[in-house]
N, C-alpha and C positions, 0 to 999 in steps of 0.2 A: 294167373291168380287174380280174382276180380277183388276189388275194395267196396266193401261196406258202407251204403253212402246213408248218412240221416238225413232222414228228409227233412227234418225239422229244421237244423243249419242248414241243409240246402236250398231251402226254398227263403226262409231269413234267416240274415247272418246274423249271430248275435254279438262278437266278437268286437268290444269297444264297447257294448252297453252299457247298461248301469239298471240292478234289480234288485227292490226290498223286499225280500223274504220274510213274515211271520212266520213264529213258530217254529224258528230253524235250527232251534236246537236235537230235535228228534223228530222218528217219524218221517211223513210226508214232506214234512218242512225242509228238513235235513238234507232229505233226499233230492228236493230240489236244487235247493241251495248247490248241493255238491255239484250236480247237473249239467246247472248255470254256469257255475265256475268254470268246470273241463270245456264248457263250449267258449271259455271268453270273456265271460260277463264278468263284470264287474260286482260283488254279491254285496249289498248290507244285510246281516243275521239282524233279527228281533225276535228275542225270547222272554219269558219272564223267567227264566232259567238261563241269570247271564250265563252260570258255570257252561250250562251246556252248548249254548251258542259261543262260549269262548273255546271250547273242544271241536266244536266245528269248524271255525274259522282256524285251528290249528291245522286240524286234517287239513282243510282248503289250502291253507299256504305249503304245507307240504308235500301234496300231490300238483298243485299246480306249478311249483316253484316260487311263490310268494307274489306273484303275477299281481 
């Protein structure tokens, strides 16, 4: 069975970064945000909807384990 490799980590690791996100309460923002996290990254949310950048950064700790 072959594994799935991103090439995106693969080619740079991002794992120990550190990346400020606009707009990460929804949307594209969001999306990335989450992205970033499962890769490693270290994420700062920036929303003008703290509500919703604090509902992401909940999702985040909770899928990634608080990482």
């Amino acid at each position: 069975m072959m594994m799935e490799v991103d090439p995106m980590t693969e080619t740079y690791p991002l794992t120990g970064k550190n990346a400020i996100v606009t707009g990460a309460g929804n949307g594209i923002g969001k999306a990335l945000a989450l992205g970033l996290a499962s890769a490693g990254v270290r994420v700062i949310l920036i929303d003008l909807d703290s509500d919703a950048a604090g509902r992401v950064a909940e999702e985040i700790n909770l899928s990634c384990g608080g990482k």
